[in-house]
C-alpha positions in Angstrom: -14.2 32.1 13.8 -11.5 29.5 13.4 -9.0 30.0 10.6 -9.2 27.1 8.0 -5.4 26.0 8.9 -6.9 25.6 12.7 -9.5 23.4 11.5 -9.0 19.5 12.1 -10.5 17.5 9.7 -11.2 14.4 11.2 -12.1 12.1 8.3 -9.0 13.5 6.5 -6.7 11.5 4.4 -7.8 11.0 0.6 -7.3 7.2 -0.9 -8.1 6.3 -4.4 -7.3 3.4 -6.9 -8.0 2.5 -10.6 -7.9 -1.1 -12.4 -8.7 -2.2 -15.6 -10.6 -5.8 -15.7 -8.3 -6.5 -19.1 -5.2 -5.6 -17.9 -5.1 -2.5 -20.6 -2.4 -0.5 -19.0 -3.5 3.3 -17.7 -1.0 6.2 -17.7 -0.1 7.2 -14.3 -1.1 11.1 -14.5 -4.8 9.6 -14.5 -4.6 8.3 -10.7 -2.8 11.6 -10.1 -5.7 13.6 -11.1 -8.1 12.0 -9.5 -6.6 13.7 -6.0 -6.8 16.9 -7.6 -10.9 17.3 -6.1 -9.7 15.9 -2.7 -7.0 18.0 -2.2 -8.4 19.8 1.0 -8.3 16.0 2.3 -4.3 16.6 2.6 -2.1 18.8 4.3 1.0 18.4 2.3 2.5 16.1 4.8 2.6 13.2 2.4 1.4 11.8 -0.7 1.9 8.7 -3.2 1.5 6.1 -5.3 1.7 3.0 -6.4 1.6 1.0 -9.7 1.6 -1.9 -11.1 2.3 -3.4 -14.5 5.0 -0.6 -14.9 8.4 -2.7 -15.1 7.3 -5.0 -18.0 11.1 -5.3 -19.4 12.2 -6.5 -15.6 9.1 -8.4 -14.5 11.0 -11.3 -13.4 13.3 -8.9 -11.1 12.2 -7.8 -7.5 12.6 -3.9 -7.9 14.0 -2.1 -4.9 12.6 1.3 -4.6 15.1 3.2 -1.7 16.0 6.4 -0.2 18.4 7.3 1.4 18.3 9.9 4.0 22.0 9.7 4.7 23.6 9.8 1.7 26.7 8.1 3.2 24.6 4.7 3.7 24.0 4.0 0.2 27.5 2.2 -0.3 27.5 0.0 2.7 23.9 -1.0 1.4 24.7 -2.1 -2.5 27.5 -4.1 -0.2 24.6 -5.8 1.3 22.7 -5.7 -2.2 25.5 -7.6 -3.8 26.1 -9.8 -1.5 22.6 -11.2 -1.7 21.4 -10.3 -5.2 22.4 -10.1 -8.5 22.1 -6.3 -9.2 20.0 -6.1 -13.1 20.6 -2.7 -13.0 20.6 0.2 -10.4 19.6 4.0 -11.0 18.7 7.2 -9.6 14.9 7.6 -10.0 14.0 10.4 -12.5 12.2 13.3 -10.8 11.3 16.8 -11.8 12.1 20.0 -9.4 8.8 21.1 -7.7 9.0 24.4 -5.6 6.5 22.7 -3.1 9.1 19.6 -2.5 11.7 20.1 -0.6 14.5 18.3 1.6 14.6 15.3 -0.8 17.1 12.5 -0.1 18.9 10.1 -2.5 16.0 8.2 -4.6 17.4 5.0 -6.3 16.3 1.9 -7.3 17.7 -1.5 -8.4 16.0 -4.2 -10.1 17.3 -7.6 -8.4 17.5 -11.5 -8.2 18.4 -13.5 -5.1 21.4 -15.5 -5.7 20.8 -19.2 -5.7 23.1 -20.3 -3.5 22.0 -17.7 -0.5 18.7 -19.2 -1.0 19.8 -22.5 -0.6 22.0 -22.1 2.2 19.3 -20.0 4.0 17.0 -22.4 3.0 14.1 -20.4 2.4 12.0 -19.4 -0.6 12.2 -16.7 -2.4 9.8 -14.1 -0.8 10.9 -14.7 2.3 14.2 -14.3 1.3 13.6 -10.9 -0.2 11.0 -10.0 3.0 13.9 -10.5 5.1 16.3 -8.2 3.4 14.1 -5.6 3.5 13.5 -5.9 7.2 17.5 -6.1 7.6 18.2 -3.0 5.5 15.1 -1.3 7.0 16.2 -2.0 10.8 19.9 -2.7 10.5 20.7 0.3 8.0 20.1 4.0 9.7 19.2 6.6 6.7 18.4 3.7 4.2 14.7 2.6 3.6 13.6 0.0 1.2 10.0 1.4 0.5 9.4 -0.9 -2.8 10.0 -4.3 -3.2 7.6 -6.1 -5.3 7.8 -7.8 -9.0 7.1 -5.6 -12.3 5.6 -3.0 -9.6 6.5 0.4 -7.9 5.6 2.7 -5.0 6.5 6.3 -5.4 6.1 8.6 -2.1 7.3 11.9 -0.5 6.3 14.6 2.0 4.1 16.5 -0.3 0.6 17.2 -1.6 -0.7 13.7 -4.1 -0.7 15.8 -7.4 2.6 17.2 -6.7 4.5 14.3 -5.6 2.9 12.9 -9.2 4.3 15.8 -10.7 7.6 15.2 -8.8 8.0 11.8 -9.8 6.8 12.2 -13.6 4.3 10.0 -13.1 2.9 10.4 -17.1 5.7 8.5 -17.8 4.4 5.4 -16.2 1.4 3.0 -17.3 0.1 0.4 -15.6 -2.7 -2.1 -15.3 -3.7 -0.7 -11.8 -3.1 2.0 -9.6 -3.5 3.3 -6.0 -2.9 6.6 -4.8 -2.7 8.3 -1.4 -3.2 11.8 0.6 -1.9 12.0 3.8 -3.1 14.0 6.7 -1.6 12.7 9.7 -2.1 13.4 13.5 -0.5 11.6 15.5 2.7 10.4 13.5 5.5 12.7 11.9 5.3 14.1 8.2 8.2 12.2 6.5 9.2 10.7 3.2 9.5 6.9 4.7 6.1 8.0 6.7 3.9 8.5 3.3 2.1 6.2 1.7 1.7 3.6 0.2 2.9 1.0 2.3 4.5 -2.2 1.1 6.3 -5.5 1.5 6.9 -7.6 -1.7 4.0 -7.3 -4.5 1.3 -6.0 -1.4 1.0 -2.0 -1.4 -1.6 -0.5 1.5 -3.3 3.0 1.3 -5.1 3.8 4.4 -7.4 6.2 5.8 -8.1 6.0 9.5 -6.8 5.7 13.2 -5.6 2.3 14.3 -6.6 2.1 18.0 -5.3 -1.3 18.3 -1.8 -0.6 16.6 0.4 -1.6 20.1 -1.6 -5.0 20.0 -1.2 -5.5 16.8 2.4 -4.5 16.4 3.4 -6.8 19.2 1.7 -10.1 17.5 3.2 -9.4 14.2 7.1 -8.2 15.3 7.0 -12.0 16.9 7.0 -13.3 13.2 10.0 -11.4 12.3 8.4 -8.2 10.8 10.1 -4.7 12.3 7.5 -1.5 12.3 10.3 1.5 11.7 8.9 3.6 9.4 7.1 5.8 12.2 3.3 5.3 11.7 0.5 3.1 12.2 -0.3 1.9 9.0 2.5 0.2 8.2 1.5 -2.5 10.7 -1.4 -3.1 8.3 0.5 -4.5 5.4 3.2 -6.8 7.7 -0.3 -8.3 8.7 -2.0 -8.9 4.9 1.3 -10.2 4.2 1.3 -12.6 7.2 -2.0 -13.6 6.5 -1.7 -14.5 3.0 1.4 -14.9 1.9 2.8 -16.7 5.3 -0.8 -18.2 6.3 -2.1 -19.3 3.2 -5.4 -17.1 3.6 -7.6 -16.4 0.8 -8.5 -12.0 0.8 -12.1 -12.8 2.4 -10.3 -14.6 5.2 -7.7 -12.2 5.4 -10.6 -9.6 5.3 -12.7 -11.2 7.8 -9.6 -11.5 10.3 -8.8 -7.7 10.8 -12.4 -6.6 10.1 -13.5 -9.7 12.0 -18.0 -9.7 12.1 -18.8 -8.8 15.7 -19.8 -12.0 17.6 -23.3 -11.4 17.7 -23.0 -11.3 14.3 -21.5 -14.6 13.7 -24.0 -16.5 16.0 -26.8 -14.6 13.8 -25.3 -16.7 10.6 -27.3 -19.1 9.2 -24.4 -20.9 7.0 -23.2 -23.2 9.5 -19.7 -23.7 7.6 -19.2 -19.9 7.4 -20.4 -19.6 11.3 -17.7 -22.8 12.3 -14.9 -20.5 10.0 -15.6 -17.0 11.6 -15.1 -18.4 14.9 -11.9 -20.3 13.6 -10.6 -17.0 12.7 -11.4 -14.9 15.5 -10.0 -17.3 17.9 -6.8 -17.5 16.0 -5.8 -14.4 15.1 -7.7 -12.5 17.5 -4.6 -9.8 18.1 -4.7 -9.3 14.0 -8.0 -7.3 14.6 -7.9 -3.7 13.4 -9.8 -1.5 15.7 -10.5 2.0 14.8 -11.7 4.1 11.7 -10.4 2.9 8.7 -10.7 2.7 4.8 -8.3 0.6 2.9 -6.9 -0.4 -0.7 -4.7 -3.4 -0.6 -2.5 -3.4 -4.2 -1.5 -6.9 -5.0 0.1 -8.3 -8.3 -3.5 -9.2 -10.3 -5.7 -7.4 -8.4 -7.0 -4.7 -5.7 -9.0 -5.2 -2.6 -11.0 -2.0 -1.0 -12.3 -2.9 2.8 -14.0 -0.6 5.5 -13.7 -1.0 9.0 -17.1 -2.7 10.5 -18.9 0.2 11.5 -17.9 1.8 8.5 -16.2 5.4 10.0 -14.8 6.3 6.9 -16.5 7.2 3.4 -15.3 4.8 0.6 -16.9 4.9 -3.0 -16.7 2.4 -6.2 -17.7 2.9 -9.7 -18.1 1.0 -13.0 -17.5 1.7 -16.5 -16.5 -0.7 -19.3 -13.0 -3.1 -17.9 -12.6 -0.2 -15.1 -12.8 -0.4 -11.5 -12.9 2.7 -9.6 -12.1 2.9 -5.8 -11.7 6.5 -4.0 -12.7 8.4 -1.0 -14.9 10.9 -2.6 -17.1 10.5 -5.6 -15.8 13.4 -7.5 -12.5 11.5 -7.5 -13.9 8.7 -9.6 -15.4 11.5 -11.8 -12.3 13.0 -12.5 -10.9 9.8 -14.3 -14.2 8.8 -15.7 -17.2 11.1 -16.0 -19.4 9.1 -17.4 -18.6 6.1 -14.5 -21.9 3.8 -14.0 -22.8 1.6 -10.6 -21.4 4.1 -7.9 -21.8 2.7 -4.6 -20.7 2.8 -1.3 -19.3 -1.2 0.2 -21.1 -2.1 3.7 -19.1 -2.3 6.7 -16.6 -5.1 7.1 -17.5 -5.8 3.3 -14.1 -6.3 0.8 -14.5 -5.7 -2.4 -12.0 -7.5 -4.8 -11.0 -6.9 -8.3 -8.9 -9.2 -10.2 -7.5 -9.0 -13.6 -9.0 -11.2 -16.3 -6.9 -14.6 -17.0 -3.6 -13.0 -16.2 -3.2 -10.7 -18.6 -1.0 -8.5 -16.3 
């Protein structure tokens, strides 16, 4: 008999979310239960979160969430910082020892404003402004990585099990109006603190469960538009490509949807909607390298909202659930039972099929 350590587990990774309809904000030790009954879905190789709401006293500042694996970086990077920025304020993040977490580097973050006249001698808006700053510290800085960067949001991550790195980062402390939350279980990419999830750029966070088979095509198309993949595994390709499509493209989330879980072809010629027929085949034939092949479940986090999508054939298990303002999103059932018993209208979202969840009037 195999040993359970020698056992692969194929669907492994566990990915979960929460959002409340109002905007009422949520404590973050309830996302961080809800990996406790998917646990065996990690291997302690990675886990994290990400929440948004959180920064209400700096949500006009882009907050920069860094480590810094070589501590002796973190100077020539608040050079770059201040040259571009106007620093709000900059702090060590508060963690908590945990005997299962280990090897941790420098954890800071800074709260930030691009400085007007950078912008205007740039000449570019804001986001791209910030975008590129974290590609250049990302690339250009060895031992620094940028892995937060959006507005009155954070992304908290490590090489750990979920409910630990929760632990680690005293996550009760936190509330928010929606949250996402990953397990990593990786095979064929290293175990490292930049390596865990979520993924982000700006306000967009990505939790992902799956293979990408078509990483190397899609990683080429999107490093011509300026975006750098560094961080050592394939799902960071994913949100450089949401944030092409809708932030650079224009792209509404069923477009961006349709584009990297595109309908087969056969598929498209079977629908009836002759508009929706003529934009499917616009799509495809556009962006036909932004195509995700592969297993794969995904969460996007954006500011208002969360979007949950499957890959077409649908190779990995995704659940929703229902009760009062609250939208639940996990792997597993028992997940969305663990931060609401009583949830109502538990189903599982067809193939190719996003699901999106936007706050009420704006009350984020």
């Amino acid at each position: 008999m195999y040993k359970e350590c020698q056992i692969r587990i194929p669907s492994g990774c566990a990915i979960a979310a929460v959002i409340s309809r109002k905007g009422e904000k949520m404590p973050g030790n309830l996302i961080k239960e809800a990996m406790v009954p998917m646990h065996e879905r990690s291997n302690g190789l990675g886990g994290g979160f990400a929440g948004y709401g959180i920064y209400p006293e700096y949500r006009d500042f882009y907050a920069f969430h860094l480590f810094y694996i070589d501590r002796s970086i973190r100077k020539d990077c608040e050079t770059f910082l201040k040259e571009h920025f106007e620093i709000i304020k900059a702090e060590v993040i508060p963690t908590r020892k945990i005997p299962s977490i280990t090897n941790e580097p420098e954890i800071w973050r800074y709260f930030l404003s691009p400085l007007t006249f950078m912008l205007k001698s740039l000449q570019l808006d804001e986001k791209e402004f910030v975008a590129r700053a974290v590609m250049h510290i990302n690339t250009g800085m060895n031992g620094a990585y940028v892995f937060s960067s959006g507005k009155n949001m954070g992304t908290f991550k490590a090489v750990g099990y979920p409910e630990d790195v929760g632990d680690f980062y005293r996550l009760e402390e936190y509330e928010g109006y929606a949250w996402t939350a990953h397990g990593r279980y990786p095979t064929n990419t290293p175990g490292w603190w930049g390596g865990a999830h979520p993924f982000t750029l700006l306000d967009y966070s990505v939790v992902h469960n799956g293979e990408i088979s078509s990483y190397d095509a899609n990683r080429r198309f999107i490093e011509m538009f300026g975006y750098k993949c560094t961080l050592m595994t394939d799902t960071e390709v994913i949100t450089y490509i949401l944030d092409h499509l809708l932030r650079v493209q224009g792209l509404t989330l069923r477009e961006a949807a349709s584009v990297i879980a595109a309908p087969f072809w056969s598929t498209i010629e079977r629908e009836k909607d002759i508009s929706l027929r003529e934009k499917y085949t616009y799509l495809r034939m556009l962006f036909p390298s932004l195509l995700i092949t592969g297993p794969f479940s995904i969460i996007l986090g954006f500011t208002g909202g969360l979007m949950a999508l499957n890959d077409r054939l649908k190779l990995r298990s995704m659940v929703i659930g229902e009760k009062d303002d609250r939208v639940f999103i996990a792997s597993e059932e028992a997940a969305i039972r663990k931060m609401e018993p009583d949830v109502r209208n538990v189903r599982a979202p067809e193939g190719g099929e996003p699901v999106i969840i936007k706050v009420e009037n704006g009350a984020y």
